[in-house]
PDB file of N, CA, C, O and CB in Angstrom:
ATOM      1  N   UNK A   1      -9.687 -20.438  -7.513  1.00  0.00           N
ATOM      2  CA  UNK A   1      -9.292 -20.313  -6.122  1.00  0.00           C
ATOM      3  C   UNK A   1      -8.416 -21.509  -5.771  1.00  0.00           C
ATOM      4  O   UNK A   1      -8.769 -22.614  -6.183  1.00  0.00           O
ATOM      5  CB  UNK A   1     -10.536 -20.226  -5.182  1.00  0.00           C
ATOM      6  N   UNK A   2      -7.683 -21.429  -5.293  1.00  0.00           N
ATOM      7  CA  UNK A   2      -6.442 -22.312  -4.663  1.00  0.00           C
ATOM      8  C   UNK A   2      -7.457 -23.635  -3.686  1.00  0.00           C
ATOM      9  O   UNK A   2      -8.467 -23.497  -2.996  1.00  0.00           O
ATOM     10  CB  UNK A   2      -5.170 -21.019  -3.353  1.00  0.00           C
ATOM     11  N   UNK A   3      -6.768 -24.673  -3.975  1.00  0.00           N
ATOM     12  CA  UNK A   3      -7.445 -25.944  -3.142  1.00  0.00           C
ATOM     13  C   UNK A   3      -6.796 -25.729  -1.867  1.00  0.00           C
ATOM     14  O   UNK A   3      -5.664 -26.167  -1.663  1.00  0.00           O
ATOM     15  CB  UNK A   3      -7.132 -27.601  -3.753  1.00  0.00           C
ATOM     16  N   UNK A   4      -7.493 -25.033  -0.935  1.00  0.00           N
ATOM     17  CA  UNK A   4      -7.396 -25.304   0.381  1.00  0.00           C
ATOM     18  C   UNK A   4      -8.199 -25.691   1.704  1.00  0.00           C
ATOM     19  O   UNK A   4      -9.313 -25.294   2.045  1.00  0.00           O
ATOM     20  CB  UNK A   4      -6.996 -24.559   0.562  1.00  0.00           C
ATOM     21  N   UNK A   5      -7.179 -26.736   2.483  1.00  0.00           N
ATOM     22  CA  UNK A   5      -8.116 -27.417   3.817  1.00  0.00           C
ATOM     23  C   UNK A   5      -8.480 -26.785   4.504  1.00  0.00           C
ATOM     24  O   UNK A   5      -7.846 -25.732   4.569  1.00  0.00           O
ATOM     25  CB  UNK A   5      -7.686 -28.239   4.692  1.00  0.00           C
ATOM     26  N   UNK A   6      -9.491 -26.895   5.321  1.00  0.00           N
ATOM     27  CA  UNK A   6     -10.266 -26.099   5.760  1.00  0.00           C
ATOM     28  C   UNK A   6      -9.365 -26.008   7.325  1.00  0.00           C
ATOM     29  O   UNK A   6      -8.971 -27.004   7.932  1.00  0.00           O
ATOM     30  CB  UNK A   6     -11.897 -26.632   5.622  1.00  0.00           C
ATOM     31  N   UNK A   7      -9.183 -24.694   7.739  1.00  0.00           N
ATOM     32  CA  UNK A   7      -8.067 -24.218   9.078  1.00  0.00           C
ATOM     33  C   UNK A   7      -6.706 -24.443   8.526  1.00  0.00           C
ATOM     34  O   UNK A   7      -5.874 -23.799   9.165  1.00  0.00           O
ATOM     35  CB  UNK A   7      -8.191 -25.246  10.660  1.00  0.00           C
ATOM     36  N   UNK A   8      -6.308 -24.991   7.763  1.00  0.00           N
ATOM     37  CA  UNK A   8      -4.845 -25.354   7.357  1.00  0.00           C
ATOM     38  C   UNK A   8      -4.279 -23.603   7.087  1.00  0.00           C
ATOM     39  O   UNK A   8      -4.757 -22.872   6.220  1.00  0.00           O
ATOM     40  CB  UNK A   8      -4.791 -26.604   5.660  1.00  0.00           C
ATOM     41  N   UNK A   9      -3.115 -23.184   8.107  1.00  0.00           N
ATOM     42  CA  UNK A   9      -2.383 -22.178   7.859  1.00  0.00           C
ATOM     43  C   UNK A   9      -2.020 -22.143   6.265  1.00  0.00           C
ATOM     44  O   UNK A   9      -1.976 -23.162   5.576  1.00  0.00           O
ATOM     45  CB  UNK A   9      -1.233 -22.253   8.777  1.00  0.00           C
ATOM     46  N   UNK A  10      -1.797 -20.978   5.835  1.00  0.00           N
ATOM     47  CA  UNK A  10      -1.962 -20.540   4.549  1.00  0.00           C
ATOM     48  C   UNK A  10      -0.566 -19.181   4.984  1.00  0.00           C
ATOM     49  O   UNK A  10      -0.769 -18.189   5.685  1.00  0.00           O
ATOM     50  CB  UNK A  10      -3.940 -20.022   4.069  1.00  0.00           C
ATOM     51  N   UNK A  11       0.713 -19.546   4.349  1.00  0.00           N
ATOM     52  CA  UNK A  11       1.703 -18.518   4.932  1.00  0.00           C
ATOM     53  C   UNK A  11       2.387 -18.094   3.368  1.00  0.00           C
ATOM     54  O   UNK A  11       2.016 -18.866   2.484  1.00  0.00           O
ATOM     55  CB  UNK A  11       2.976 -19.298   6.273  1.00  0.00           C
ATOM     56  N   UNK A  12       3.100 -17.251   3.017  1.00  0.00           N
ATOM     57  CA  UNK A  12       4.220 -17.559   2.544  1.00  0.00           C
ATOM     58  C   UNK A  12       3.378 -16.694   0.886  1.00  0.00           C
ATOM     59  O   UNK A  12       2.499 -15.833   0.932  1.00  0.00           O
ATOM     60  CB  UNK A  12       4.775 -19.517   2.757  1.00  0.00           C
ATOM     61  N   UNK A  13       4.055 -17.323  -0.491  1.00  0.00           N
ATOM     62  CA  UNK A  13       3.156 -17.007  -1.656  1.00  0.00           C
ATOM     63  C   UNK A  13       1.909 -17.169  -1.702  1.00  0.00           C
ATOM     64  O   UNK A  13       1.120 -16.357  -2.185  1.00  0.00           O
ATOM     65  CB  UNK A  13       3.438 -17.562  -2.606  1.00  0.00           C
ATOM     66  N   UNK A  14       1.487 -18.769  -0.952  1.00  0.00           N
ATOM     67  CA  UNK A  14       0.203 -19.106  -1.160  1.00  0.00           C
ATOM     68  C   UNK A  14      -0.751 -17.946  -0.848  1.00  0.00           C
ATOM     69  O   UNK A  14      -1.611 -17.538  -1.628  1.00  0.00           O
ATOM     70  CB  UNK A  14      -0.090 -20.274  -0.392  1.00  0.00           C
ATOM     71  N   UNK A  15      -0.394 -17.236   0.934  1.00  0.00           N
ATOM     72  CA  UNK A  15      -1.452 -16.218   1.135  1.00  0.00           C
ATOM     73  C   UNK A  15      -1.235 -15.087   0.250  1.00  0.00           C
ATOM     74  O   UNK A  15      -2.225 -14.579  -0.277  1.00  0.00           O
ATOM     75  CB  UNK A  15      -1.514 -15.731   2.553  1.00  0.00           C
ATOM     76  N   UNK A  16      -0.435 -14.765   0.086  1.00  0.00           N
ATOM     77  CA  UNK A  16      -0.060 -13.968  -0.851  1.00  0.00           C
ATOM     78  C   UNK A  16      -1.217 -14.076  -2.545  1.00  0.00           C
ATOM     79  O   UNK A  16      -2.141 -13.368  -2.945  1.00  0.00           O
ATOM     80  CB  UNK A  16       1.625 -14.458  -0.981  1.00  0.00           C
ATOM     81  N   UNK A  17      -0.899 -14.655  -2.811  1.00  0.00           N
ATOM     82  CA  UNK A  17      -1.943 -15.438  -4.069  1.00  0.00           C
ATOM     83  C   UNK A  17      -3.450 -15.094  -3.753  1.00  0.00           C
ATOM     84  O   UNK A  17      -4.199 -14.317  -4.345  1.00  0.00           O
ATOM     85  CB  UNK A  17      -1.829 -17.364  -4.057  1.00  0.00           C
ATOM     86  N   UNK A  18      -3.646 -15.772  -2.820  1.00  0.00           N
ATOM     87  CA  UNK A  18      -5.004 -15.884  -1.840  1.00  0.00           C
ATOM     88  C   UNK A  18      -5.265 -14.465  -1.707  1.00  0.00           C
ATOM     89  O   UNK A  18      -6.380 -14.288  -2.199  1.00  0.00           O
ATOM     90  CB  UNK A  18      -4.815 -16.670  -0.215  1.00  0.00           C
ATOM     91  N   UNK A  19      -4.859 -13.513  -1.344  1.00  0.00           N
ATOM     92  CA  UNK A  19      -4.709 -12.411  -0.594  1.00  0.00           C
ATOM     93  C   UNK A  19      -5.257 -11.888  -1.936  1.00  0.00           C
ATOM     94  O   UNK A  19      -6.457 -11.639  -2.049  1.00  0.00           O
ATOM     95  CB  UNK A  19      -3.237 -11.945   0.161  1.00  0.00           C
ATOM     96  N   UNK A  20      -4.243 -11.692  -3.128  1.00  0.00           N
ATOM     97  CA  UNK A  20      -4.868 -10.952  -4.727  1.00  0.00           C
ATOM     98  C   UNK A  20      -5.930 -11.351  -5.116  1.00  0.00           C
ATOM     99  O   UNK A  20      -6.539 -10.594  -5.873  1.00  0.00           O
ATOM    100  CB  UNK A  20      -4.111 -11.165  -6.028  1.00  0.00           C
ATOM    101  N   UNK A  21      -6.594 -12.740  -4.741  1.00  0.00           N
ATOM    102  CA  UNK A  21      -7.564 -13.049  -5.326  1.00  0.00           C
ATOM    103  C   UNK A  21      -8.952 -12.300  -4.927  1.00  0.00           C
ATOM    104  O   UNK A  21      -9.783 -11.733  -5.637  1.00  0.00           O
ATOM    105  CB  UNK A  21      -7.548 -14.328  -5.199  1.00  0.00           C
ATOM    106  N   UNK A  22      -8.877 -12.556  -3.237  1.00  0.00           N
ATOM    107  CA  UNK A  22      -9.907 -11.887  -2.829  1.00  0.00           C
ATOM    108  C   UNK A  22     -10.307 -10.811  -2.735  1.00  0.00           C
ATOM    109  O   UNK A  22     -11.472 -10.551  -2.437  1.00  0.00           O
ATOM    110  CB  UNK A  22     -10.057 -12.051  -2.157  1.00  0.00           C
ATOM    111  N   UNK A  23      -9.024  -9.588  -3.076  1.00  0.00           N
ATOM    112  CA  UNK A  23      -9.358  -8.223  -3.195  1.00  0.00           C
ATOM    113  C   UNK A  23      -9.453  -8.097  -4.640  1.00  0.00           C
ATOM    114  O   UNK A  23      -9.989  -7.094  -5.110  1.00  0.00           O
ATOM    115  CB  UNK A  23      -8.356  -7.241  -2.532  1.00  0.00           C
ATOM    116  N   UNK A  24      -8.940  -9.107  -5.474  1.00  0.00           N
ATOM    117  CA  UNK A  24      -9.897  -8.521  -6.828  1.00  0.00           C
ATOM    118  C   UNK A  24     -11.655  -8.686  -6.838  1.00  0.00           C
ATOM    119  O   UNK A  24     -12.442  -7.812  -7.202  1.00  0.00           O
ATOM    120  CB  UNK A  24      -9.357  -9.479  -8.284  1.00  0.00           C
ATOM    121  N   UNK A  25     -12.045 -10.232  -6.266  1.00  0.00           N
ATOM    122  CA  UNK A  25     -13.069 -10.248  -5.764  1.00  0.00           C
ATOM    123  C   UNK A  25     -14.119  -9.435  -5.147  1.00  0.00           C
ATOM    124  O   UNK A  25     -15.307  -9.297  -5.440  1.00  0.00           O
ATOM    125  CB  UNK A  25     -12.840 -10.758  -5.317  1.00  0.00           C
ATOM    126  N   UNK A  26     -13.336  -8.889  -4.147  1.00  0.00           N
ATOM    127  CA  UNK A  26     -13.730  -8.335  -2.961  1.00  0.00           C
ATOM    128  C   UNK A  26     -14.171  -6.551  -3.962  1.00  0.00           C
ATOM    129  O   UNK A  26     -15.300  -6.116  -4.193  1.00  0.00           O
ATOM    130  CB  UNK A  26     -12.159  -8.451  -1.479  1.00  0.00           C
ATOM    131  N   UNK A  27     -13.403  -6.187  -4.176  1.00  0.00           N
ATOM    132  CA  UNK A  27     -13.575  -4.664  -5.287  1.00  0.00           C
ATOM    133  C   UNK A  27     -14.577  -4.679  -6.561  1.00  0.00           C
ATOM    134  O   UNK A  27     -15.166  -3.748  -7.111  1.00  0.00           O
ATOM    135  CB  UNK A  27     -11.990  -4.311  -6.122  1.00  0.00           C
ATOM    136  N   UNK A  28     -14.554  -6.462  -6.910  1.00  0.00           N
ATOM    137  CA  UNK A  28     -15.482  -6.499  -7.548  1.00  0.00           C
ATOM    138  C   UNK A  28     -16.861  -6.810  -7.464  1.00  0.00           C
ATOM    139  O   UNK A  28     -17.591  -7.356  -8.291  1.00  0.00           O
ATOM    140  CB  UNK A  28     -15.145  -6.910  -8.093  1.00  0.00           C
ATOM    141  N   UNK A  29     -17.222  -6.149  -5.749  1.00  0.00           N
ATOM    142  CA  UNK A  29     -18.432  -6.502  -5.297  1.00  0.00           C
ATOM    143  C   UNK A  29     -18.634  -7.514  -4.715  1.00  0.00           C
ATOM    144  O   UNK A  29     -19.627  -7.356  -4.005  1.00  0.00           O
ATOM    145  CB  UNK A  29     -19.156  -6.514  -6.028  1.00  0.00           C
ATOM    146  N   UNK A  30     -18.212  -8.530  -4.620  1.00  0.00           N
ATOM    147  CA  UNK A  30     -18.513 -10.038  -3.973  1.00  0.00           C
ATOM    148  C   UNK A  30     -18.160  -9.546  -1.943  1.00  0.00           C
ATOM    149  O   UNK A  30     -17.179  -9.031  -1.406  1.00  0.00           O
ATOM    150  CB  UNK A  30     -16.906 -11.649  -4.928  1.00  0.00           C
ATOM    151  N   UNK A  31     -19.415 -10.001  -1.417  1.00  0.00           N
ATOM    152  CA  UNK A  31     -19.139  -9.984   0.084  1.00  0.00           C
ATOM    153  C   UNK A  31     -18.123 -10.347   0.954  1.00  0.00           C
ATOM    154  O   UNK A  31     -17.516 -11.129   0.223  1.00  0.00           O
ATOM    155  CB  UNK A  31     -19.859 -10.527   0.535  1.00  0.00           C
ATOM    156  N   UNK A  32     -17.711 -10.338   1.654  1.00  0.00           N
ATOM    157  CA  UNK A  32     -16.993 -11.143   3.454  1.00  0.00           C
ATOM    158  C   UNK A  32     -17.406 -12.480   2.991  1.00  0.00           C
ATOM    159  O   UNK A  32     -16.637 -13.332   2.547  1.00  0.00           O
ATOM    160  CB  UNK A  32     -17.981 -10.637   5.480  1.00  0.00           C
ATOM    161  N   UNK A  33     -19.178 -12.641   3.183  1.00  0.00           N
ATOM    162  CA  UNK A  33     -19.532 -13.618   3.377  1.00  0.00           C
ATOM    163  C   UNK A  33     -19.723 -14.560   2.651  1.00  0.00           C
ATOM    164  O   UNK A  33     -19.984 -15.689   3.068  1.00  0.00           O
ATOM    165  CB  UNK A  33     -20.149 -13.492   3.794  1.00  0.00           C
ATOM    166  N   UNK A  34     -19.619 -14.230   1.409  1.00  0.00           N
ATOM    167  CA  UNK A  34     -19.628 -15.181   0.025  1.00  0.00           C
ATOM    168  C   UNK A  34     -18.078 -15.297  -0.147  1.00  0.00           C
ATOM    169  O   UNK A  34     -17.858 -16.448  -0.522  1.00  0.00           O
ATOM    170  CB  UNK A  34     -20.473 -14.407  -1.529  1.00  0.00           C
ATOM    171  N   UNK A  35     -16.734 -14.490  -0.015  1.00  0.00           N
ATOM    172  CA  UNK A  35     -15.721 -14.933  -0.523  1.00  0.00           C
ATOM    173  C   UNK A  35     -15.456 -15.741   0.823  1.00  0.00           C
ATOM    174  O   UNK A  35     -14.728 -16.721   0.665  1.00  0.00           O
ATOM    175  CB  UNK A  35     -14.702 -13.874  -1.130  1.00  0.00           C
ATOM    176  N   UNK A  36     -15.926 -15.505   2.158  1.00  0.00           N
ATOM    177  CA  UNK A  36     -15.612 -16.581   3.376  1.00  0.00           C
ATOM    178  C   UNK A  36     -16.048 -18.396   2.691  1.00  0.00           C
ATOM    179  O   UNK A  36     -15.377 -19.412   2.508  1.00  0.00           O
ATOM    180  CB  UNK A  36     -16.918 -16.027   5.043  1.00  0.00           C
ATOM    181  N   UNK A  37     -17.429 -18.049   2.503  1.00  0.00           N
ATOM    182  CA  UNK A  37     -17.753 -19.326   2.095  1.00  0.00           C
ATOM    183  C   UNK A  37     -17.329 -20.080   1.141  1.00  0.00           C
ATOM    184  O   UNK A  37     -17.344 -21.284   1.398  1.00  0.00           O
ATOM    185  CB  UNK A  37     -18.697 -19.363   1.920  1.00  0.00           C
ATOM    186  N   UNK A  38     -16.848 -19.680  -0.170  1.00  0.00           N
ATOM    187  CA  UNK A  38     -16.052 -20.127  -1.351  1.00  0.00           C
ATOM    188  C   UNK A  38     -15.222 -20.414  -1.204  1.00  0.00           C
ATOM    189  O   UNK A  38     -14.655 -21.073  -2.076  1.00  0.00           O
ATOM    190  CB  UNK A  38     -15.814 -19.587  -2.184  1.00  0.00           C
ATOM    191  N   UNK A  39     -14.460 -20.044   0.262  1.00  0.00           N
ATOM    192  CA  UNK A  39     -12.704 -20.262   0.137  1.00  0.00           C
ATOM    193  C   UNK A  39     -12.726 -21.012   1.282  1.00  0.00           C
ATOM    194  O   UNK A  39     -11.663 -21.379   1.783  1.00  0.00           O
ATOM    195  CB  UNK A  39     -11.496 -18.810   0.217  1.00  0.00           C
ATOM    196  N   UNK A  40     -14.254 -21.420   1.985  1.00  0.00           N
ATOM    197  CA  UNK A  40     -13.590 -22.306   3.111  1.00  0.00           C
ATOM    198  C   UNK A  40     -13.454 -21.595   4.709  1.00  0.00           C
ATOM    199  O   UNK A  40     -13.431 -22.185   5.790  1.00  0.00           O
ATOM    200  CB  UNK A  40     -11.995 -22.666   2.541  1.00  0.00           C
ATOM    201  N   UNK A  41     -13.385 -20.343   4.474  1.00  0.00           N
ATOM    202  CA  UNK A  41     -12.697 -20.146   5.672  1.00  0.00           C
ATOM    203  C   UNK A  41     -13.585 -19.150   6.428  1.00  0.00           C
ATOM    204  O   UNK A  41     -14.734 -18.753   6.232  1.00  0.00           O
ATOM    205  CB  UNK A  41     -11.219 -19.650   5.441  1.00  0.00           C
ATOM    206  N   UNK A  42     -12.691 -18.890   7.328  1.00  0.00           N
ATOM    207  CA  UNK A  42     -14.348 -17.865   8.184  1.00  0.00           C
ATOM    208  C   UNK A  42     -13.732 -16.357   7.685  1.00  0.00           C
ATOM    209  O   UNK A  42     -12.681 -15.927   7.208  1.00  0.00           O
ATOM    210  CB  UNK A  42     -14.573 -17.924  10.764  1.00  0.00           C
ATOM    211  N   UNK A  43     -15.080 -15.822   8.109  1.00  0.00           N
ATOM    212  CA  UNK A  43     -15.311 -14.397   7.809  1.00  0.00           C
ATOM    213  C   UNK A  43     -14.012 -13.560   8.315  1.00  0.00           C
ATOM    214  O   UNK A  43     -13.194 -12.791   7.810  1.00  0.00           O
ATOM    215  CB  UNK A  43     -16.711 -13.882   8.555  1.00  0.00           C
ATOM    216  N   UNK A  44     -14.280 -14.146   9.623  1.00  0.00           N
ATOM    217  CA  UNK A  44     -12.895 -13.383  10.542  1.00  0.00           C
ATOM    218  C   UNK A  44     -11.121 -13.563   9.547  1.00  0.00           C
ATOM    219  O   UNK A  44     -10.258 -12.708   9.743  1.00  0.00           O
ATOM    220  CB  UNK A  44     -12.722 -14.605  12.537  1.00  0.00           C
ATOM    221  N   UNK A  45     -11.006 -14.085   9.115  1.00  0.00           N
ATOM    222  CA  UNK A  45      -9.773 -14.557   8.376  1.00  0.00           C
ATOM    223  C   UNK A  45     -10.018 -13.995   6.912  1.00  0.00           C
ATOM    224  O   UNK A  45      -9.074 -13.535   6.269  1.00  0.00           O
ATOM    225  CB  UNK A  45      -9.586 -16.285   8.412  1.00  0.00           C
ATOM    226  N   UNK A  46     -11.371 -14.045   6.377  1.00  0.00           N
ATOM    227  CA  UNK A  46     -11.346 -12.987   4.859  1.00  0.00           C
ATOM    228  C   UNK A  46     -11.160 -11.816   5.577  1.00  0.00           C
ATOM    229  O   UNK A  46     -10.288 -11.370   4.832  1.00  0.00           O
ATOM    230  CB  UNK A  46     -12.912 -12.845   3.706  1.00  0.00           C
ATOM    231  N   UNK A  47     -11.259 -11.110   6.278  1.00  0.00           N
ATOM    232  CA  UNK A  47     -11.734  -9.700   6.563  1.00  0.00           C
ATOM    233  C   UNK A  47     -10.118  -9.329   7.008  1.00  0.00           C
ATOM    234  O   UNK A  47      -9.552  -8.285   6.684  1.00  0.00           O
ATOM    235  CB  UNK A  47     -13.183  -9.491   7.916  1.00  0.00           C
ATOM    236  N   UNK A  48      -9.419 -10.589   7.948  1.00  0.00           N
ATOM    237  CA  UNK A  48      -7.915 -10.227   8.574  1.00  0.00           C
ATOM    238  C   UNK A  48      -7.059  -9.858   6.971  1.00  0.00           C
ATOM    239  O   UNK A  48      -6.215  -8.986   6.765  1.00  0.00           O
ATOM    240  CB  UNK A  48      -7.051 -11.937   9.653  1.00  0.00           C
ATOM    241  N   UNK A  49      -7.609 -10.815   6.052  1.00  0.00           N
ATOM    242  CA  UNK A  49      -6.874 -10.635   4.638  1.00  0.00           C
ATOM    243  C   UNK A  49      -6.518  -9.782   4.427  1.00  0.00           C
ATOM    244  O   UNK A  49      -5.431  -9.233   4.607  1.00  0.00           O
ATOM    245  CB  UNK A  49      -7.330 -10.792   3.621  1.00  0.00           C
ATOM    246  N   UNK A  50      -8.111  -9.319   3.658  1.00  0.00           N
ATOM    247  CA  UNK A  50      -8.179  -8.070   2.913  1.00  0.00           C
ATOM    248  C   UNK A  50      -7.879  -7.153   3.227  1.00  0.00           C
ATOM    249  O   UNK A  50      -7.496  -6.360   2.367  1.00  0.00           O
ATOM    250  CB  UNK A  50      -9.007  -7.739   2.575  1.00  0.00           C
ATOM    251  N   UNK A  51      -7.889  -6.622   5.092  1.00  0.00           N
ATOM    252  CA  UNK A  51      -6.952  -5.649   5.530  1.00  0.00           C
ATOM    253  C   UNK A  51      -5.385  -5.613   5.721  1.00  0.00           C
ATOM    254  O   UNK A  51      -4.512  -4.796   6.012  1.00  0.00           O
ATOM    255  CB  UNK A  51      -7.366  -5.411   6.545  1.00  0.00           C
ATOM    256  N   UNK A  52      -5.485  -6.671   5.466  1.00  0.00           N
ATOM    257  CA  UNK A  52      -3.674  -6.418   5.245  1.00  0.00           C
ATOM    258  C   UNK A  52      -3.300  -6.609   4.098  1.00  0.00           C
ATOM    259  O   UNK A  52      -2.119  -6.932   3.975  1.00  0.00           O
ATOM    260  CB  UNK A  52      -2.655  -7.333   5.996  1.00  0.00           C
ATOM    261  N   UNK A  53      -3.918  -6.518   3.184  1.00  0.00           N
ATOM    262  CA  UNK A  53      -3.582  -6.442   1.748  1.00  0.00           C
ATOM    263  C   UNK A  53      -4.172  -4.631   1.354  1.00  0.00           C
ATOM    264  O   UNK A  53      -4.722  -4.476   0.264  1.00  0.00           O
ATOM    265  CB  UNK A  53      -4.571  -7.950   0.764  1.00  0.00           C
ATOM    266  N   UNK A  54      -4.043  -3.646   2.094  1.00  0.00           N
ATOM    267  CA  UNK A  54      -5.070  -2.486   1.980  1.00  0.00           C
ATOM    268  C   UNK A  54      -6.129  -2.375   1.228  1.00  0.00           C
ATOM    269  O   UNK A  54      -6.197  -1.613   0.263  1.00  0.00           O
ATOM    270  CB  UNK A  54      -4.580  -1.507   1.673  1.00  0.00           C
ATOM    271  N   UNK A  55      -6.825  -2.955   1.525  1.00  0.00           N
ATOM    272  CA  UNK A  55      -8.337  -3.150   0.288  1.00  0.00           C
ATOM    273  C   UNK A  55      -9.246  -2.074   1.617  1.00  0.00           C
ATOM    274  O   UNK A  55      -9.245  -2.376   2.810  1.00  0.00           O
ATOM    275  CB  UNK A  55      -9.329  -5.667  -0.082  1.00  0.00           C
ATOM    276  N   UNK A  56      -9.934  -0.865   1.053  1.00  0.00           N
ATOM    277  CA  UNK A  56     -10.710  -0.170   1.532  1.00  0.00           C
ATOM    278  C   UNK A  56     -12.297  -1.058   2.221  1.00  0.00           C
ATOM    279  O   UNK A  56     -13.088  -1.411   1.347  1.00  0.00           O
ATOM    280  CB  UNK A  56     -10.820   0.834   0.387  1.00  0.00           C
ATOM    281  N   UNK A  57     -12.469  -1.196   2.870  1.00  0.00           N
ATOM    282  CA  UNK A  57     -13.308  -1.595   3.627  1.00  0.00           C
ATOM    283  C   UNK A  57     -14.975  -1.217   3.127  1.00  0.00           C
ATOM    284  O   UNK A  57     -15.264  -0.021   3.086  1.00  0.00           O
ATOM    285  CB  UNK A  57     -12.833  -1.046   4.899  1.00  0.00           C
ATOM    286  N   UNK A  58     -15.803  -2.011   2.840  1.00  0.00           N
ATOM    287  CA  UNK A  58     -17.430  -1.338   2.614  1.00  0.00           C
ATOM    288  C   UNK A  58     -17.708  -1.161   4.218  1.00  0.00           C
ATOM    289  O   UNK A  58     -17.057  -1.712   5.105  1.00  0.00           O
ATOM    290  CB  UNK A  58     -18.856  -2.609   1.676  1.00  0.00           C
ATOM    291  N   UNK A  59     -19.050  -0.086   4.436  1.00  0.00           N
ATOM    292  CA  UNK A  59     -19.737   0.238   4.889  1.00  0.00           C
ATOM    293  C   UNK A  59     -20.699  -1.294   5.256  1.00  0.00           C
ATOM    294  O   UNK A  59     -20.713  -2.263   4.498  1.00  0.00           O
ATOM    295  CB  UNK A  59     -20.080   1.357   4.154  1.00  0.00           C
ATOM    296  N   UNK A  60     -21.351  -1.227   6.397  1.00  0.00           N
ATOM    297  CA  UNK A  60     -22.292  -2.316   6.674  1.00  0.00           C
ATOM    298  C   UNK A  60     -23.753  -2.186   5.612  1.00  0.00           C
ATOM    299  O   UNK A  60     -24.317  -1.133   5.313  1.00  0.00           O
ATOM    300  CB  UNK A  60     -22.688  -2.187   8.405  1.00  0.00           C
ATOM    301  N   UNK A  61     -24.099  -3.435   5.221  1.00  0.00           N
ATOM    302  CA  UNK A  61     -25.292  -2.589   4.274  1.00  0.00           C
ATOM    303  C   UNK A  61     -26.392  -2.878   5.198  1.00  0.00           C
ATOM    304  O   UNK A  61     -26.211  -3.264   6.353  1.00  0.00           O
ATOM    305  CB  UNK A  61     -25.669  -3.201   2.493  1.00  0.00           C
ATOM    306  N   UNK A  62     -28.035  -2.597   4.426  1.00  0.00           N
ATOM    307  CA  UNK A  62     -29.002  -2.906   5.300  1.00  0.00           C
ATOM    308  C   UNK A  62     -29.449  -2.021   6.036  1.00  0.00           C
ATOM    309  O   UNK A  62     -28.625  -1.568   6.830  1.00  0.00           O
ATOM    310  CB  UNK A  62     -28.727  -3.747   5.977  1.00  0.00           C
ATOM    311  N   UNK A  63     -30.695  -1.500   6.082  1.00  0.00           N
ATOM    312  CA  UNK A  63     -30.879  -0.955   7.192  1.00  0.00           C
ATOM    313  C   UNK A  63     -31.001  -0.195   8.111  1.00  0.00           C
ATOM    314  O   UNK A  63     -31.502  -0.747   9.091  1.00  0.00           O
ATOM    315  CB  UNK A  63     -30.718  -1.075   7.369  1.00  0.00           C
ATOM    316  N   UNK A  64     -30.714   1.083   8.277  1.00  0.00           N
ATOM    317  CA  UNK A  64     -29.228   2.085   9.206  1.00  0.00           C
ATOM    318  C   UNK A  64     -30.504   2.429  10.053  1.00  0.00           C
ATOM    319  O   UNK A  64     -31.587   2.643   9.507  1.00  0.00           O
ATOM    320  CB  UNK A  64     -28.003   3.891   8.232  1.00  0.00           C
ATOM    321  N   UNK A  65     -30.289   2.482  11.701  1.00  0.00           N
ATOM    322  CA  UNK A  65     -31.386   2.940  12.613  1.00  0.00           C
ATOM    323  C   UNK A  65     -31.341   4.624  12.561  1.00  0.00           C
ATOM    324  O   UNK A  65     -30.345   5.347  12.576  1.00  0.00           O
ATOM    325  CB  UNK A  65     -31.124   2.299  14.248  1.00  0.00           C
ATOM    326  N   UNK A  66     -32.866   5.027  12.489  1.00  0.00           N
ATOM    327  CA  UNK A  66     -32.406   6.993  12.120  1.00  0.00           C
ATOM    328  C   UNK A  66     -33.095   7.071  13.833  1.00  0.00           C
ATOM    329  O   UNK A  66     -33.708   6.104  14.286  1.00  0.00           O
ATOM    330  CB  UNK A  66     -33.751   8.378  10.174  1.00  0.00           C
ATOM    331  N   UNK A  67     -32.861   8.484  14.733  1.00  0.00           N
ATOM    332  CA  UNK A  67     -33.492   9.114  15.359  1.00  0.00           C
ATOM    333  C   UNK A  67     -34.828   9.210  15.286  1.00  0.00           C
ATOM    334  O   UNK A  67     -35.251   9.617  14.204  1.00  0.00           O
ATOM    335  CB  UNK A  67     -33.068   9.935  15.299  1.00  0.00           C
ATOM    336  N   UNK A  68     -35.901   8.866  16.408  1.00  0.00           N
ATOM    337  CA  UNK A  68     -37.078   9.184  16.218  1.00  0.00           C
ATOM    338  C   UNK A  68     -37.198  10.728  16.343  1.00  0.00           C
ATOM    339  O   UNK A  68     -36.329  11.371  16.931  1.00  0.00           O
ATOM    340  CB  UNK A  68     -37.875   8.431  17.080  1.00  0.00           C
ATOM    341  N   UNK A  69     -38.224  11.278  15.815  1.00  0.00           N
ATOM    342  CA  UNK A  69     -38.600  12.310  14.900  1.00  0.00           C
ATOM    343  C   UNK A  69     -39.827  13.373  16.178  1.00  0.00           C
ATOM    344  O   UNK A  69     -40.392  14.394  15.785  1.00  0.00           O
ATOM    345  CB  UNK A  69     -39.486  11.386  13.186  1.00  0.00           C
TER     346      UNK A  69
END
């Protein structure tokens, strides 16, 4: 992963770079919240990534509330 400061804009090849890394990541199972934390940056900014790099989005896991019965 690329040495980067933490909030420091990221424009140009670099995001670009950044951008391939995390959707190979990202496809290869690794979370929002684990590639947020590895790279420094917040969730909100992995997630702005990966959608603009078209990486298909997971489902929320955990949980799902059903209708009572």
């Amino acid at each position: 992963m690329a040495d980067l400061k933490k909030g420091a804009r990221i424009t140009g090849a670099a995001r670009d770079k950044l951008a391939s890394d995390l959707k190979r990541k990202y496809e290869k199972g690794a979370s929002i919240r684990a590639l947020a934390e590895s790279t420094g940056r917040s969730y909100g900014f992995v997630h702005r990534v990966l959608s603009e790099s078209g990486v298909q989005l997971r489902g929320r896991g955990g949980a799902t509330r059903s209708k009572k019965k």
